[in-house]
C-alpha positions as CSV (number, residue, x, y, z in Angstrom):
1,X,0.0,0.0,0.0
2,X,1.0,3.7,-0.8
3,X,1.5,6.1,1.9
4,X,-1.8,8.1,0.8
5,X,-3.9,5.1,0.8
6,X,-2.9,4.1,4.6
7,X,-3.2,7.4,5.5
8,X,-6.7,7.6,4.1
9,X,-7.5,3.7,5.4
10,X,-6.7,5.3,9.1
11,X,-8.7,8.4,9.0
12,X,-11.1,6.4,7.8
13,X,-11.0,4.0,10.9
14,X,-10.1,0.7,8.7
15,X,-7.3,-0.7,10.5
16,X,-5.3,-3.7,10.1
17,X,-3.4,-6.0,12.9
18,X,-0.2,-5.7,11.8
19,X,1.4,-2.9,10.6
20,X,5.2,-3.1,9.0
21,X,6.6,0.1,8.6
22,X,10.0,0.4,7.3
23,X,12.7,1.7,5.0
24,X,15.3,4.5,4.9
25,X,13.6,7.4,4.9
26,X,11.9,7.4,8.6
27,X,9.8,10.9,8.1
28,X,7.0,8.6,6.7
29,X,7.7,6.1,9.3
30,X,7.0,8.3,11.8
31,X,4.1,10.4,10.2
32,X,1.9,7.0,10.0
33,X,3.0,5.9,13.6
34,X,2.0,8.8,15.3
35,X,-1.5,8.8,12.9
36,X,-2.0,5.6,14.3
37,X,-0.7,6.8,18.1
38,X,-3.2,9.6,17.8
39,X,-6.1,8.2,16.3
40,X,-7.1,4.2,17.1
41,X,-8.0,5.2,21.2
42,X,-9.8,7.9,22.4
43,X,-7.7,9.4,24.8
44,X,-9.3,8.4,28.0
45,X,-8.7,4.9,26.6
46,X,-4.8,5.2,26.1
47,X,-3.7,4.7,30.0
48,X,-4.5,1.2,29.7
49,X,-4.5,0.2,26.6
50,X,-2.1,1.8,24.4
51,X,2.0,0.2,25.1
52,X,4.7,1.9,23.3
53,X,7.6,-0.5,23.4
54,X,11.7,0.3,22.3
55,X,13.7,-2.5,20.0
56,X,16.8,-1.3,22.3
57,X,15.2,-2.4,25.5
58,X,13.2,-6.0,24.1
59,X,13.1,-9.3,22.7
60,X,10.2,-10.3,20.0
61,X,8.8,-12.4,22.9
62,X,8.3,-9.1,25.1
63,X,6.5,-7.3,21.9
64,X,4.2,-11.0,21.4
65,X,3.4,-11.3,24.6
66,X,1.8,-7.8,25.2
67,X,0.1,-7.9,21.9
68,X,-2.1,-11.2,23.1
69,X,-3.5,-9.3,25.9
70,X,-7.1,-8.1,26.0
71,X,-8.3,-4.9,26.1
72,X,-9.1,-3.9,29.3
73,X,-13.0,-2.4,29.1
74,X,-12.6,-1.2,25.3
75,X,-12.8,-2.9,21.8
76,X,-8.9,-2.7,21.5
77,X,-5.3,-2.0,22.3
78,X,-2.8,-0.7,20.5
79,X,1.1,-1.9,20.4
80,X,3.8,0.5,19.2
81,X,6.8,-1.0,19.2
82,X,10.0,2.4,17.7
83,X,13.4,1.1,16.5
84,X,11.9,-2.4,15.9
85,X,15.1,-2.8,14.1
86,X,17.2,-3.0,17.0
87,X,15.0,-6.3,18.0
88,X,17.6,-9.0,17.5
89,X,14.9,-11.8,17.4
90,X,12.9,-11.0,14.9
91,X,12.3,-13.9,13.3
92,X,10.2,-14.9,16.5
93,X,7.5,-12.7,15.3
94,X,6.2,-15.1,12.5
95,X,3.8,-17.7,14.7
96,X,2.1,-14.2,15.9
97,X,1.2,-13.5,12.1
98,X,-0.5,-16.4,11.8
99,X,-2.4,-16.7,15.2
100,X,-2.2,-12.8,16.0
101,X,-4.7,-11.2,18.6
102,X,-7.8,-10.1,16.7
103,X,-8.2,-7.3,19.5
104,X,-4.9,-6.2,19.1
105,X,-3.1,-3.4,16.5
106,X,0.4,-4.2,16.4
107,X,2.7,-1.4,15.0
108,X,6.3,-2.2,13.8
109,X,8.4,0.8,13.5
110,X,11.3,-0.6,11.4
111,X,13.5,2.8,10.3
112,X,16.4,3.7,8.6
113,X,17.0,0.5,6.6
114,X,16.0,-2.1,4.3
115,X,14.6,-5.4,6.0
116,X,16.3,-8.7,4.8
117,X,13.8,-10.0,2.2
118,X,15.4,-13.5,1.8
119,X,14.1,-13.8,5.7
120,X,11.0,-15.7,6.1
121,X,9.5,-13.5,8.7
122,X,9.3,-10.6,5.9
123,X,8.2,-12.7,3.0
124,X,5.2,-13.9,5.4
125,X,4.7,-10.0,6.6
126,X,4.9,-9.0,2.7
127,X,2.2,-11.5,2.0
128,X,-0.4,-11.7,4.8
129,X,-3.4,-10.3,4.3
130,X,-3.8,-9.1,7.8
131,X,-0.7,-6.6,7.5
132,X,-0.1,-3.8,6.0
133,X,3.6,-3.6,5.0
134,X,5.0,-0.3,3.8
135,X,8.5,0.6,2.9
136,X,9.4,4.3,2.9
137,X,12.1,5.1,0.3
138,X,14.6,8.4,0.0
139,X,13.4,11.2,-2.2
140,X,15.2,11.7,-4.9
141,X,16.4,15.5,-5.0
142,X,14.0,17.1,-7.8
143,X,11.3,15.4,-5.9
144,X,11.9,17.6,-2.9
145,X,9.7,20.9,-4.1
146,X,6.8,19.1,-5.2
147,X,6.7,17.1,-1.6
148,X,7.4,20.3,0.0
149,X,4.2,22.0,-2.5
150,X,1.8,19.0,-1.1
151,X,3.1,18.8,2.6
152,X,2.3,22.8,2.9
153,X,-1.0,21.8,1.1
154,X,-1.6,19.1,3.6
155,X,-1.3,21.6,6.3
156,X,-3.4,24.0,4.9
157,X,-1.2,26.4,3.4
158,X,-0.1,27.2,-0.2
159,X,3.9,28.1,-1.0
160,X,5.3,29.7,-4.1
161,X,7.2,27.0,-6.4
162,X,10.1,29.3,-6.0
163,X,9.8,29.1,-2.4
164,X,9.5,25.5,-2.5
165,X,12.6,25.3,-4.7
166,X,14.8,27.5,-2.1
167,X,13.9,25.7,0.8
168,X,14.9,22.5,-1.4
169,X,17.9,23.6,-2.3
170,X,19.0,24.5,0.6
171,X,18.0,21.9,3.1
172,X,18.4,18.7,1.0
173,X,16.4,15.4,1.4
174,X,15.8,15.5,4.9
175,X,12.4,15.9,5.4
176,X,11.9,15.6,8.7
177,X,13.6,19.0,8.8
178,X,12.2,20.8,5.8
179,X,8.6,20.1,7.5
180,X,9.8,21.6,10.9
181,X,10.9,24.8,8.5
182,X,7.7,24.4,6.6
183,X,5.8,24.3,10.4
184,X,7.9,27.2,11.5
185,X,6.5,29.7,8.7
186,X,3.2,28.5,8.9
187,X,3.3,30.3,12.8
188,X,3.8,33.1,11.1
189,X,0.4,32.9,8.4
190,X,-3.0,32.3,8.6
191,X,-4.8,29.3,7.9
192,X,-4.7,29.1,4.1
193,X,-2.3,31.9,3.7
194,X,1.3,31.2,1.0
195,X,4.5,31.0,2.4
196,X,6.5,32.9,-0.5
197,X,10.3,33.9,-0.8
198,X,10.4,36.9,1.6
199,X,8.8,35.1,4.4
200,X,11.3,32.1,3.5
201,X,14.4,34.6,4.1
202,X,12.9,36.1,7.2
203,X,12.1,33.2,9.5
204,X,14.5,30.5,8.2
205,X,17.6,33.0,7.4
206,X,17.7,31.6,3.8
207,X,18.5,34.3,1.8
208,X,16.4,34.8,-1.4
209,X,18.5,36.3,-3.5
210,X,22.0,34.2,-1.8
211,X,21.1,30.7,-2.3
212,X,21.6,27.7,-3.9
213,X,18.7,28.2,-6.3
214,X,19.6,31.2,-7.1
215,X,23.6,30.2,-8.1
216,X,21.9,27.4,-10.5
217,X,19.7,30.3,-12.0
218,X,22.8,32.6,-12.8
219,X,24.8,29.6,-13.7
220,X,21.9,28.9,-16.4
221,X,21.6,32.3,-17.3
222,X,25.6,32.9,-17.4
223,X,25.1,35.2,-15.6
224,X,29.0,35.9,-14.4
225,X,28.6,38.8,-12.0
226,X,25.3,37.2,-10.4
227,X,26.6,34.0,-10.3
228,X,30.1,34.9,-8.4
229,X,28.8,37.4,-6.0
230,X,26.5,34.4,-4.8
231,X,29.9,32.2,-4.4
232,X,31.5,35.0,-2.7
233,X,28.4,34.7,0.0
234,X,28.4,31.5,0.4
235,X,32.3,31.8,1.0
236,X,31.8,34.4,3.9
237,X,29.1,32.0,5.2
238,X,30.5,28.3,4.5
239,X,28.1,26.5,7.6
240,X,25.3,27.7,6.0
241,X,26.0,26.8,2.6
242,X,27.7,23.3,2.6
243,X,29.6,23.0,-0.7
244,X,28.3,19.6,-1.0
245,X,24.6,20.3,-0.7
246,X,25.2,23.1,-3.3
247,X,27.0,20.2,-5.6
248,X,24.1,18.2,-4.8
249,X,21.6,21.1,-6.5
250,X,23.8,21.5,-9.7
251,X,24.6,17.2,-10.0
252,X,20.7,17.1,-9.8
253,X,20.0,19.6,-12.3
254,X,22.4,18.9,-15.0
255,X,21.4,15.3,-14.9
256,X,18.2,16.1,-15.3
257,X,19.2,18.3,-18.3
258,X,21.0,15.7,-20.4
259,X,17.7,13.9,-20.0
260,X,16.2,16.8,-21.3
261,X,18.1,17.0,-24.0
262,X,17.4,13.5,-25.2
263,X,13.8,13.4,-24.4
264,X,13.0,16.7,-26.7
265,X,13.7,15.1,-29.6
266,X,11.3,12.5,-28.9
267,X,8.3,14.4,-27.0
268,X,6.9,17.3,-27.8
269,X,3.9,18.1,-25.2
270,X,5.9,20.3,-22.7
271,X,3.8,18.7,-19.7
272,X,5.1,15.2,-20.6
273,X,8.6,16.6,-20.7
274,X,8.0,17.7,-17.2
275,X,6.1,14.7,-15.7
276,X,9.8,12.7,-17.5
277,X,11.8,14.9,-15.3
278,X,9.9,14.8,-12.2
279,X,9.5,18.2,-12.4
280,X,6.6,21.1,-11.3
281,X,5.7,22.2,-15.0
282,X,6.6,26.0,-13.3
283,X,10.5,24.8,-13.2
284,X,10.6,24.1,-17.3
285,X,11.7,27.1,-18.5
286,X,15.2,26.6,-16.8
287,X,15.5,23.5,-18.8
288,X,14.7,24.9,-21.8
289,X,17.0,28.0,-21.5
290,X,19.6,26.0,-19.9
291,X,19.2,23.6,-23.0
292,X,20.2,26.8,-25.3
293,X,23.4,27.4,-22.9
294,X,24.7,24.3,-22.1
295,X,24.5,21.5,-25.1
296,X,24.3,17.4,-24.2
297,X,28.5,17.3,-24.3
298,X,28.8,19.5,-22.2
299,X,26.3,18.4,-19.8
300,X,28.4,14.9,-19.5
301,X,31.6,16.8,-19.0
302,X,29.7,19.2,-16.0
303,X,28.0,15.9,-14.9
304,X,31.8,14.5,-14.7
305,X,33.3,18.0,-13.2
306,X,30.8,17.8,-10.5
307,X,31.7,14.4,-9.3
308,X,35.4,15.0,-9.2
309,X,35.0,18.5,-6.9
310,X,32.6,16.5,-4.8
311,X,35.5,14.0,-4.1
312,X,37.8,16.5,-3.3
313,X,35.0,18.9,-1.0
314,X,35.3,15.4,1.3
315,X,39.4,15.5,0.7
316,X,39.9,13.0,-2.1
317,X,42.9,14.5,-4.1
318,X,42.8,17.8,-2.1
319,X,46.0,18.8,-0.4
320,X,43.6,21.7,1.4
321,X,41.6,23.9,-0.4
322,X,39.1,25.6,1.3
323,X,35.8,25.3,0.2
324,X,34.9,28.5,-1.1
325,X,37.8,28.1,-3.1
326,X,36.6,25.0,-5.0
327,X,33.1,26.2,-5.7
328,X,34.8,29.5,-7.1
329,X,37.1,26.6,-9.1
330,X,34.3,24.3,-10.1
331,X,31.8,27.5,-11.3
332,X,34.4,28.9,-13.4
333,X,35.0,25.9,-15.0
334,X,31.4,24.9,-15.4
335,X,30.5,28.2,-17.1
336,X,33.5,28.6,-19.2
């Protein structure tokens, strides 16, 4: 099942006995546990029958044995068992798949990495009809704005696409913190009121006009003078502006403009170009100018450019240079 459709399964108050949640991306993990946490019990059923349980701290037997207790004076309890990955006896969970307590709703919190699938105890989890098993992957990077456009419109709030795309370039995958941003400007709005650029550089101390997003814009443009008074910030501001993250933004984008490149020739419909690229239609335009500026060669070469200053930003081949240095280095050399 998709994250959407347990979501709407649990509001709905359709709940299964087991559920499996795991993967490397916990901010998914933890958004359906504590929909679950918040929503099965009324709250002045919780005292008694709601257990939350730590892998660190248990054995599988511990987790089965609570889960085959009744209810005391309700219809059911509810099990949460965080960092179920730290449980070194897993395996033992399989007899309680088969023969679980109908009474019972047994969450498995399972984050930050892939379960073994040649184990039999997943296969049988994967397959029964009385769990619901959901693996939470990574975003990839030109995913981040449009999660950030539907998390603010989960909320209740809109946000400009080139506020979504600062606050995705400039605090990477982890979503867990680009929602605690996102909840931070919300403070700051009413309900159904858009979180644009200015509010973005006020609260988070993102700079609008000094950002990631903004270096890949001049860099497309070639715009020189733009392009290195933006390196010269993030120079004077280096633990704000982590050269890798900002390799991270131009890797994603010229990658994603070779593609473009090869996938003009063969689509026309500029909305199918975008949906290719897994990109907000309002983000084209930088792939169609950039396509004028910078040709599929020398895409591959930037691609290859990019991965050799990232090795030397984490000291592969680098007898020292600071970072502002190399990203003064790798922009020349990109836009020349």
């Amino acid at each position: 099942m998709t994250y959407d459709e347990i979501r709407r399964d649990i509001k709905a108050q359709k709940y299964k006995p087991i559920y499996f949640l795991c993967g490397e991306e916990p901010f998914f993990i933890d958004s359906l546990t504590r929909l679950l946490e918040d929503n099965i019990l009324p709250e002045e059923e919780k005292a008694f029958n709601q257990t939350v349980l730590y892998g660190n701290d248990i054995t599988m037997g511990t987790v089965t044995d609570t889960a085959r207790r009744f209810p005391m004076m309700a219809e059911r309890q509810v099990v949460i068992v965080r960092e179920a990955q730290n449980i070194r006896d897993f395996d033992n969970l399989t007899p309680y798949i088969d023969h679980f307590q109908p009474a019972t709703v047994l969450v498995l919190a399972y984050k930050n990495k892939k379960p073994d699938q040649r184990k039999s105890v997943f296969k049988k989890l994967k397959s029964s009809s009385n769990c619901v098993y959901f693996e939470s992957a990574k975003l990839y990077d030109n995913k981040i704005p449009e999660w950030i456009t539907g998390y603010c419109k989960e909320q209740g709030y809109r946000i400009t696409a080139k506020a979504a795309g600062i606050l995705a370039d400039s605090l990477g995958t982890d979503l867990s913190r680009i929602a605690n941003e996102i909840d931070k400007l919300a403070l700051h709005l009413a309900k159904g009121g858009e979180i644009n650029e200015a509010l973005v550089e006020e609260h988070t101390g993102i700079s609008k006009d000094f950002n990631s997003f903004e270096l890949r814009s001049a860099i497309i443009r070639k715009d020189y003078v733009k392009a290195n008074l933006i390196v010269n910030y993030f120079e004077s501001n280096p633990k704000n502006n982590p050269l890798v993250l900002i390799i991270g933004t131009l890797f994603s984008y010229f990658l994603n403009l070779l593609t473009y490149h090869y996938e003009k020739r063969k689509v026309t419909n500029q909305q199918e170009i975008a949906k290719i690229l897994g990109i907000n239609p309002y983000f084209l335009k930088e792939y169609t100018e950039g396509g004028k500026a910078y040709n599929a060669m020398k895409c591959a070469k930037i691609i290859s450019l990019l991965r050799e200053y990232d090795m030397m930003s984490k000291g592969v081949g680098n007898a020292g240079t600071a970072e502002g240095e190399l990203l003064k280095e790798l922009v020349f050399k990109i836009m020349h």
